[in-house]
GUBARO-219424 format. One line per 5 residues: their letters; for each residue x, y, z of N, C-alpha, C. Coordinates in Angstrom, 3 decimals. Layout:
BEGIN
a> X:Y:Z:X:Y:Z:X:Y:Z ~ ...
//
This chain:
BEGIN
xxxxx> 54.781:109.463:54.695:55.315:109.205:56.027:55.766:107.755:56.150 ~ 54.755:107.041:55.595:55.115:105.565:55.574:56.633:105.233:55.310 ~ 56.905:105.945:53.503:58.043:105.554:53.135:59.298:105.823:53.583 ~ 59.032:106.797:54.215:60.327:107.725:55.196:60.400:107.087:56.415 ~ 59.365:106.129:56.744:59.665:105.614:58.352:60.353:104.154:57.637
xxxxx> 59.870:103.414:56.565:60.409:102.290:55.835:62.170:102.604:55.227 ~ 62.002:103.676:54.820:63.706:103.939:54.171:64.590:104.156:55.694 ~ 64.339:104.972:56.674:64.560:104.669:58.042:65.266:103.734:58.589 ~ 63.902:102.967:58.908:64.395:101.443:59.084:65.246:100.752:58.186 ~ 65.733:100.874:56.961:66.495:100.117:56.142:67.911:100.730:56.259
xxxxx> 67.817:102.271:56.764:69.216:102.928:56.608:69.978:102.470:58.345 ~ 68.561:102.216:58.954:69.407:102.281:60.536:69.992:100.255:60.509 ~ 69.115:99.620:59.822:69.665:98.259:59.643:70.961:98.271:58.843 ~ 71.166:99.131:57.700:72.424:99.285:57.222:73.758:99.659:58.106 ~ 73.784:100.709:58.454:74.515:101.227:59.738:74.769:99.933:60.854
xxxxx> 73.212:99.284:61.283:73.753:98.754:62.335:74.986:97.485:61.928 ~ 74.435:96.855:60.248:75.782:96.151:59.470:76.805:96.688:59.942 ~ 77.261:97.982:59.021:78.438:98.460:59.172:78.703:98.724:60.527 ~ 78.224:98.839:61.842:78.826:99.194:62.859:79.358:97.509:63.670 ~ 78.333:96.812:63.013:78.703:95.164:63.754:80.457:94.672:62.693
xxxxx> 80.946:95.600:62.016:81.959:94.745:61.303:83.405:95.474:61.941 ~ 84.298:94.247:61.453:85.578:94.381:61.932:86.534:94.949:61.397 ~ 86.344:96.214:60.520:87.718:96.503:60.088:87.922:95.911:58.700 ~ 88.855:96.078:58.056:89.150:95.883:56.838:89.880:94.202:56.862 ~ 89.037:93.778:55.676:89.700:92.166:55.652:90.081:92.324:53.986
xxxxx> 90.955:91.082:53.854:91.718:90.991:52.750:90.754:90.129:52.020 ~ 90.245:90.777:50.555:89.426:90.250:49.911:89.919:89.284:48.601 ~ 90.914:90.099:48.049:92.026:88.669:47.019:93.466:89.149:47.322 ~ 93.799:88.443:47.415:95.900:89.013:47.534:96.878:87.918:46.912 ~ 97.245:87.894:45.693:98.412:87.240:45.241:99.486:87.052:45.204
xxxxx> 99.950:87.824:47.120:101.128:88.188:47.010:102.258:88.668:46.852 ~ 103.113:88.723:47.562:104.587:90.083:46.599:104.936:88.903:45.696 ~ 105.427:89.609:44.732:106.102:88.982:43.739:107.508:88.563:44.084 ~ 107.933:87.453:43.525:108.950:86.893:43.925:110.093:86.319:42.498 ~ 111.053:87.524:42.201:111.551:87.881:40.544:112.185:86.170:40.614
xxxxx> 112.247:85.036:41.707:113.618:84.033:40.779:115.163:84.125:40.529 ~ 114.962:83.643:39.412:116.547:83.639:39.248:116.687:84.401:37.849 ~ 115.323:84.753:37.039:115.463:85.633:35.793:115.131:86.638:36.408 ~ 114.887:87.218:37.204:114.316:88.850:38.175:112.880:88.667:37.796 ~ 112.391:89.981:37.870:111.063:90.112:37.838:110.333:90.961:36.523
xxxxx> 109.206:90.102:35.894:108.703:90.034:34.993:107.123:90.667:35.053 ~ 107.296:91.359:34.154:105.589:92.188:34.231:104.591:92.358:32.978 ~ 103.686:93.301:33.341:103.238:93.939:31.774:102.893:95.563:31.923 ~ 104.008:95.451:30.807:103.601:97.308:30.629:102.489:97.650:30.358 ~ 102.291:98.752:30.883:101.502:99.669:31.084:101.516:101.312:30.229
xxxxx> 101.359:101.260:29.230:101.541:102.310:28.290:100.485:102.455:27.430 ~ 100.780:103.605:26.688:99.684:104.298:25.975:99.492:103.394:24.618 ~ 100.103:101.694:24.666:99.801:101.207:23.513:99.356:99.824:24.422 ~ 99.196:99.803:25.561:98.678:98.696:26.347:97.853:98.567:27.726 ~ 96.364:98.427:27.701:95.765:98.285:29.285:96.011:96.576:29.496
xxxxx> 95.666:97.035:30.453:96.254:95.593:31.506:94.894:94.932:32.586 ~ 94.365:94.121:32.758:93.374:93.953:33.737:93.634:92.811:34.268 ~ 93.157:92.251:35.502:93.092:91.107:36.437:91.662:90.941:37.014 ~ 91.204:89.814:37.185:89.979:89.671:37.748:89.916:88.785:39.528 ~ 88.839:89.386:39.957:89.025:88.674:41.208:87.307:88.394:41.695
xxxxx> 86.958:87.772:42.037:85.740:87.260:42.402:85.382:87.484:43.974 ~ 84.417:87.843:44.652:84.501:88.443:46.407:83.658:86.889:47.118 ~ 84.146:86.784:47.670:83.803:85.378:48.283:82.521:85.854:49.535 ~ 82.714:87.258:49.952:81.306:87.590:50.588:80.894:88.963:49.841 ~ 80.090:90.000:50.623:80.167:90.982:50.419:80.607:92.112:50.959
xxxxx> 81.377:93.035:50.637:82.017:94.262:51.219:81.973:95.710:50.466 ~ 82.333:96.480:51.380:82.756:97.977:51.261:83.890:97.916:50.524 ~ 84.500:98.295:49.546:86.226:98.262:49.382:86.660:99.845:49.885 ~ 87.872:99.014:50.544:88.667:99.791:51.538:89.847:100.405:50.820 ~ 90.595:99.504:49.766:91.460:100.018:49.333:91.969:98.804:48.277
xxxxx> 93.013:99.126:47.550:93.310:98.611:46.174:94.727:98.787:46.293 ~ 96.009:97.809:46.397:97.200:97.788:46.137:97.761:96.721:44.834 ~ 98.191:97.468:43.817:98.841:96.852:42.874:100.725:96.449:43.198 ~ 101.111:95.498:42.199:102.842:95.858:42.490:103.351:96.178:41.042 ~ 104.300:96.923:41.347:104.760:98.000:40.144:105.711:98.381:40.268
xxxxx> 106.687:97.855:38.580:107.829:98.625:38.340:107.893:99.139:37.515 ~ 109.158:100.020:37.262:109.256:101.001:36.268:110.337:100.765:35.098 ~ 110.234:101.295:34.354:110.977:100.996:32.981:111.672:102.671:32.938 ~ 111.450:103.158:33.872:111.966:104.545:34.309:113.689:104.429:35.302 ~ 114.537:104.286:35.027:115.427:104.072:35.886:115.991:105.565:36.570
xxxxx> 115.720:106.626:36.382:115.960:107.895:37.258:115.348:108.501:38.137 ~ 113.837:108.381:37.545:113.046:109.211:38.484:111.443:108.283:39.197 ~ 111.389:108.112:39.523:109.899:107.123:40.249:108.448:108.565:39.905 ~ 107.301:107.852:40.116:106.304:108.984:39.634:105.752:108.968:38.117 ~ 106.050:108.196:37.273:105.426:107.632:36.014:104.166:107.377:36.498
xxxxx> 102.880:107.733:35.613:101.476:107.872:35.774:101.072:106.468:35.549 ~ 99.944:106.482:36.145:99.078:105.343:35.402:97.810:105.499:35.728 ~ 96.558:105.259:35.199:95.457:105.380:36.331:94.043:104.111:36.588 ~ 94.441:103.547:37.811:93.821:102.324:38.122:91.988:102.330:38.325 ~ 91.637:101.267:37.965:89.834:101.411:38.180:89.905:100.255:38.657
xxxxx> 88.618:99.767:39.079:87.845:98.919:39.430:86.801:98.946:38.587 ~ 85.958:97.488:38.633:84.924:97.831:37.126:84.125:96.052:37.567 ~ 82.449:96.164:37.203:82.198:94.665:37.080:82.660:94.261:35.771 ~ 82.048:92.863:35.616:82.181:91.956:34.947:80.890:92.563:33.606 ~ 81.727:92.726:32.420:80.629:92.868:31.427:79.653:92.339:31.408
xxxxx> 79.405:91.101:31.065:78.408:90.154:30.498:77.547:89.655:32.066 ~ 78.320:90.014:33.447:78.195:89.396:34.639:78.553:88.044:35.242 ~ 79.649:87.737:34.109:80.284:86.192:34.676:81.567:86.792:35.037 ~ 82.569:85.886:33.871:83.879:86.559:34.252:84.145:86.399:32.332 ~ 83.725:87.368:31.666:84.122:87.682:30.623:85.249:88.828:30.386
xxxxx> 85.038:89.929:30.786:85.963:90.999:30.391:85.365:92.369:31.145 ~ 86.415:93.432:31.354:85.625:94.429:32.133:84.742:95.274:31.428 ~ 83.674:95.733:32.160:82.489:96.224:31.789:83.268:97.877:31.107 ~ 82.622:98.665:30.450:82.602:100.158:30.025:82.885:101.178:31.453 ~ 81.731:100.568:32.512:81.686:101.505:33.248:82.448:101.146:34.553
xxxxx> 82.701:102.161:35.316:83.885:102.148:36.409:83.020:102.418:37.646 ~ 83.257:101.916:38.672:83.139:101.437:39.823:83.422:102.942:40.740 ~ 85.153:102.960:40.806:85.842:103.888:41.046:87.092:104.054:40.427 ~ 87.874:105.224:40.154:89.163:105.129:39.962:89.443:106.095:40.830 ~ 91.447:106.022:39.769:92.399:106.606:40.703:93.557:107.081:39.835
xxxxx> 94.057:108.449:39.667:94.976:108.860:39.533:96.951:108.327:40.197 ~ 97.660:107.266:39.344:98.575:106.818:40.425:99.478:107.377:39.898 ~ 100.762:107.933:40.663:101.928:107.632:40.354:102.810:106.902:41.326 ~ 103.802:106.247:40.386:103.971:104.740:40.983:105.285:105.412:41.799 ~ 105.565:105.075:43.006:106.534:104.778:43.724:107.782:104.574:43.056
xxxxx> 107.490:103.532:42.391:109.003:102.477:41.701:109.890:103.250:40.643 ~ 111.139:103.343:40.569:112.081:103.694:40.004:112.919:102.354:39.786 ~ 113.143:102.285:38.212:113.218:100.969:37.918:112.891:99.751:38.614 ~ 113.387:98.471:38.041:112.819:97.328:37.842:113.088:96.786:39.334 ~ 112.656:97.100:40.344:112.579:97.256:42.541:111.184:97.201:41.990
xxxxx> 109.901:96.160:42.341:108.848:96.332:42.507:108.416:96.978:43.694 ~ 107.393:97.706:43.952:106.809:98.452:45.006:105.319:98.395:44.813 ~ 104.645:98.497:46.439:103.426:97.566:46.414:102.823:99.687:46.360 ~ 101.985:99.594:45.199:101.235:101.244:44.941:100.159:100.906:45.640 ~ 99.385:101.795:46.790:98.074:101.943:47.472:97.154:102.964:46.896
xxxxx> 95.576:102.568:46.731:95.068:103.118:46.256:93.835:103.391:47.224 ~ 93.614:104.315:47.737:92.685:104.356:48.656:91.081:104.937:48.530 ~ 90.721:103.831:48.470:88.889:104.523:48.201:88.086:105.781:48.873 ~ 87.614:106.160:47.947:87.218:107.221:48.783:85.439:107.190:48.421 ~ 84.846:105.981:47.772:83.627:106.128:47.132:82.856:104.461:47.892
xxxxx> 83.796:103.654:48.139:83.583:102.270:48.863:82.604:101.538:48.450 ~ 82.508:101.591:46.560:81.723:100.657:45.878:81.671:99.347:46.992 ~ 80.230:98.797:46.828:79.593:97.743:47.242:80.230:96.751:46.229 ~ 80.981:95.091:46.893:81.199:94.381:46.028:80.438:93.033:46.433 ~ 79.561:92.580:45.372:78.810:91.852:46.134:78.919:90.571:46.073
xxxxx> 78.795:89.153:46.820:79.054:88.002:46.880:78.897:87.609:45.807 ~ 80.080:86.502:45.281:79.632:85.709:43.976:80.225:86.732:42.858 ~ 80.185:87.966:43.013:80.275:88.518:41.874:81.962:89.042:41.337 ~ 81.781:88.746:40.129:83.238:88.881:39.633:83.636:90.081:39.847 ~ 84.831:90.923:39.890:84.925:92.396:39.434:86.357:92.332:38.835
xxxxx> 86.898:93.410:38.298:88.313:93.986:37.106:88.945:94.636:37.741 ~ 90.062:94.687:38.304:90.732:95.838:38.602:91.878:96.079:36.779 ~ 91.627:96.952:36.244:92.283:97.884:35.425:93.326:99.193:35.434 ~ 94.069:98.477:34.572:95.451:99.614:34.870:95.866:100.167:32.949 ~ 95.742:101.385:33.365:95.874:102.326:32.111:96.717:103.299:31.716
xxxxx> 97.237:103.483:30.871:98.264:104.419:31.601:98.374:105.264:29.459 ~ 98.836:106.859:29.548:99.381:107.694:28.763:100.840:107.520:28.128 ~ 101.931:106.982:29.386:103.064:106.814:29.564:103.475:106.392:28.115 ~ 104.673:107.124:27.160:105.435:106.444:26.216:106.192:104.715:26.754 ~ 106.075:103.595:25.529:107.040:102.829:26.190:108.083:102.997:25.940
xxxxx> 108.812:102.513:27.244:110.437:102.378:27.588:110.816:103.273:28.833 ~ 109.546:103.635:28.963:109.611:104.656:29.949:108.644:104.499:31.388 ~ 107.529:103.629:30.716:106.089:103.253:31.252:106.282:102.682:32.865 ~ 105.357:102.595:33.407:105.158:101.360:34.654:104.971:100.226:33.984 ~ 105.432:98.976:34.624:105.412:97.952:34.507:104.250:97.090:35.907
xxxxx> 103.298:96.150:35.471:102.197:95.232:36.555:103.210:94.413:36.522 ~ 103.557:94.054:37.733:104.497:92.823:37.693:103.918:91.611:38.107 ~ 104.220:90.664:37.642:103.655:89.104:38.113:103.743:88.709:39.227 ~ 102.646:88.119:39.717:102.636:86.943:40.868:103.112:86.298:40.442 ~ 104.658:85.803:40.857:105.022:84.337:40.112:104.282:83.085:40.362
xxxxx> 103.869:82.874:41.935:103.241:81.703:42.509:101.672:81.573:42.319 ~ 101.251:82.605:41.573:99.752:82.496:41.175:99.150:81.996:40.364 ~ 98.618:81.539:40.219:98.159:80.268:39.147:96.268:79.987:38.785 ~ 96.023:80.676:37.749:94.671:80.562:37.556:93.767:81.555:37.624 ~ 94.105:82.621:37.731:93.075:83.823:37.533:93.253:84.563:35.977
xxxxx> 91.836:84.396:36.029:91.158:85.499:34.946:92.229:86.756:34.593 ~ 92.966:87.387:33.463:93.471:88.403:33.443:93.526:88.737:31.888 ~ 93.781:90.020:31.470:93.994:89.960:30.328:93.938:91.858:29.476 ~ 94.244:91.978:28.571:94.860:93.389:28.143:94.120:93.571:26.886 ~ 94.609:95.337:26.427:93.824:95.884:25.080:95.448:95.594:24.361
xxxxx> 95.634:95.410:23.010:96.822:95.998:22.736:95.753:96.937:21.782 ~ 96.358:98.219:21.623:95.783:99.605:21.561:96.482:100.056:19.608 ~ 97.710:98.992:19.368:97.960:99.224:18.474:97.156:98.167:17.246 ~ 96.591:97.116:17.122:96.633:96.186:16.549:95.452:95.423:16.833 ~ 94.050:95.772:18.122:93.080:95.437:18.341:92.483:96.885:19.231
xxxxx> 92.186:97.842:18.602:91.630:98.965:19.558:90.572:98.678:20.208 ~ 90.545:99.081:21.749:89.406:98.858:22.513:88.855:97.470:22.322 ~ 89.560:96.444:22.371:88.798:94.854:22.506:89.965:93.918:23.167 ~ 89.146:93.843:24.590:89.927:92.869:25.855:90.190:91.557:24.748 ~ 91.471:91.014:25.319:91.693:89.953:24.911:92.139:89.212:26.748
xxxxx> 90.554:88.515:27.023:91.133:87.839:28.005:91.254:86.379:28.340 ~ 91.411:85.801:29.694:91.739:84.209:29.646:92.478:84.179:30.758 ~ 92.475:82.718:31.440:92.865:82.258:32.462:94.618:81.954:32.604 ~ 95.687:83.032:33.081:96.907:83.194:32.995:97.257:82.255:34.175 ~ 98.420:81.303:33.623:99.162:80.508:34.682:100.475:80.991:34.811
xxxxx> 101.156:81.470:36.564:102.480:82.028:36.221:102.210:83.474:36.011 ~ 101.414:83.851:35.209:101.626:85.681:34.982:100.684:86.421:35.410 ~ 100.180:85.796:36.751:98.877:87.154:36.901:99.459:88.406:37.609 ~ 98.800:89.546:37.153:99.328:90.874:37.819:99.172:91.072:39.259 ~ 100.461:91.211:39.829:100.282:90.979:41.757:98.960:92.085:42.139
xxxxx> 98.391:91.973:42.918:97.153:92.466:43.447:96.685:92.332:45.026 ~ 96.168:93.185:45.465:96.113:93.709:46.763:94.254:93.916:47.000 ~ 93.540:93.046:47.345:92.165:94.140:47.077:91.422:94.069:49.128 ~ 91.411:94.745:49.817:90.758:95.045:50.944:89.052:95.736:51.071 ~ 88.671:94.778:52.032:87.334:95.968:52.060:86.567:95.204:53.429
xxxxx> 85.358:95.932:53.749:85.044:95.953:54.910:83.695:95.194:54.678 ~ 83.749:93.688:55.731:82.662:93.080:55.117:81.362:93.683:56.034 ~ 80.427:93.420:54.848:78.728:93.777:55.348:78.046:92.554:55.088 ~ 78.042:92.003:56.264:77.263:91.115:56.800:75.911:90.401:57.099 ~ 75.567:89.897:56.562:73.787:89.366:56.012:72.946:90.805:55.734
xxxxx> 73.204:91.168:54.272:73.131:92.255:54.166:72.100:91.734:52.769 ~ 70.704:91.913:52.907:70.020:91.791:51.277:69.833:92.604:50.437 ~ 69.123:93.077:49.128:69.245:93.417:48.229:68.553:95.003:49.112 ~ 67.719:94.846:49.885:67.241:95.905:50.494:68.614:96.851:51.551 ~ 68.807:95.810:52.142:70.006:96.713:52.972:71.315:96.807:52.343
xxxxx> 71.390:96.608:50.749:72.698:96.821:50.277:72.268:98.595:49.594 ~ 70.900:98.810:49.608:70.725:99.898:49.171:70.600:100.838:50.019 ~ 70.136:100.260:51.449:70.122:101.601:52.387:71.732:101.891:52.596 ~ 72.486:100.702:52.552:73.745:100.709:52.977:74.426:101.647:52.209 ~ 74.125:101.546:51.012:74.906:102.608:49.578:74.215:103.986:50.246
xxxxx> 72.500:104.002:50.425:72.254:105.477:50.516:72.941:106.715:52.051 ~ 73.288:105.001:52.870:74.203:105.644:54.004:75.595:106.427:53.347 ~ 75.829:105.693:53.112:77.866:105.716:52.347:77.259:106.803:51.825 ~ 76.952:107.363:50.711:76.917:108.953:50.117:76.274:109.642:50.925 ~ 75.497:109.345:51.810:75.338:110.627:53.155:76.135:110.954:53.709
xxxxx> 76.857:110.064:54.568:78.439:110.575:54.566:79.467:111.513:53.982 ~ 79.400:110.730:52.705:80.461:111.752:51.656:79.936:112.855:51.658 ~ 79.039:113.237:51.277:77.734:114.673:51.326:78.803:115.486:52.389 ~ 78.113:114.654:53.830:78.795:115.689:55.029:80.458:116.180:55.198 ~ 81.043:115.583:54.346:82.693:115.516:54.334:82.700:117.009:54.006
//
């Protein structure tokens, strides 16, 4: 009885978090890309290349949603696959993304040729991202190249963590590092939870899948 009146109290302090917050805030955003005077420059996304970017959460939140920008190397038809994750930090700094996934997402991209378009990815699982802590957004894709999606650059971004598999010539081993000029444009939203400790980040999680349950 004890523990059921204690888990209780931790789920109704969770809730009362999430009911004291405002809506979805912008957690990293690098911007639309802006092609210059050479157009706009990316990294494919094909079955001989993953692609990742890192972003660090300055508090803690729910994620709300995930927008990449993306073009295509497809000039007829828009709808080329790719499929995006979220993921921590392997080692728990900012080394490279971990094995395991957070959440993903089945995309097909908007963009028909090289017209970037901002792709939305909408959570439906609202991994906890917690202060301080690094996380990966990852982009993967089947796609032959010449045909593939393209991550297109933040041109004005300067200094984030990013970095790729090449699939032909290093299988399965991130090669990452701090890109100046080429980080992949990125979109990340989520809903902050507010003096929230190690205790109410768990009632908070055991709320969120009660929910989903009832869906």
């Amino acid at each position: 009885m004890k523990n059921r009146v204690k888990m209780g109290l931790i789920v109704a302090a969770a809730a009362g978090a999430f009911a004291s917050t405002s809506g979805a805030a912008t957690i990293w955003d690098t911007g639309s890309p802006d092609g210059g005077f050479f157009g706009y420059t990316g990294y494919d996304v094909f079955v001989g290349q993953s692609v990742a970017v890192a972003f660090t959460a300055d508090k803690t939140y729910s994620l709300d949603r995930i927008g990449v920008w993306m073009m295509s190397n497809d000039w007829d038809n828009a709808g080329r696959t790719y499929t995006l994750s979220i993921r921590a930090d392997a080692q728990g700094g900012t080394t490279e993304p971990a094995g395991s996934i957070l959440e993903s997402w089945n995309m097909a991209t908007g963009a028909a040729g090289w017209n970037p378009v901002l792709d939305m990815a909408e959570s439906a699982l609202h991994p906890i991202l917690e202060a301080g802590k690094t996380y990966w957004i990852v982009a993967e894709s089947t796609e032959e190249a010449f045909v593939d999606p393209v991550w297109v650059w933040a041109n004005y971004w300067d200094g984030a963590p990013s970095g790729n598999i090449d699939w032909m010539n290093n299988p399965g081993v991130w090669q990452t590092g701090v890109t100046y000029g080429s980080t992949p444009g990125t979109v990340v939203e989520g809903t902050e939870v507010p003096g929230v400790g190690t205790l109410g980040l768990a009632g908070f999680a055991g709320l969120a899948a009660a929910r989903r349950r009832r869906r």
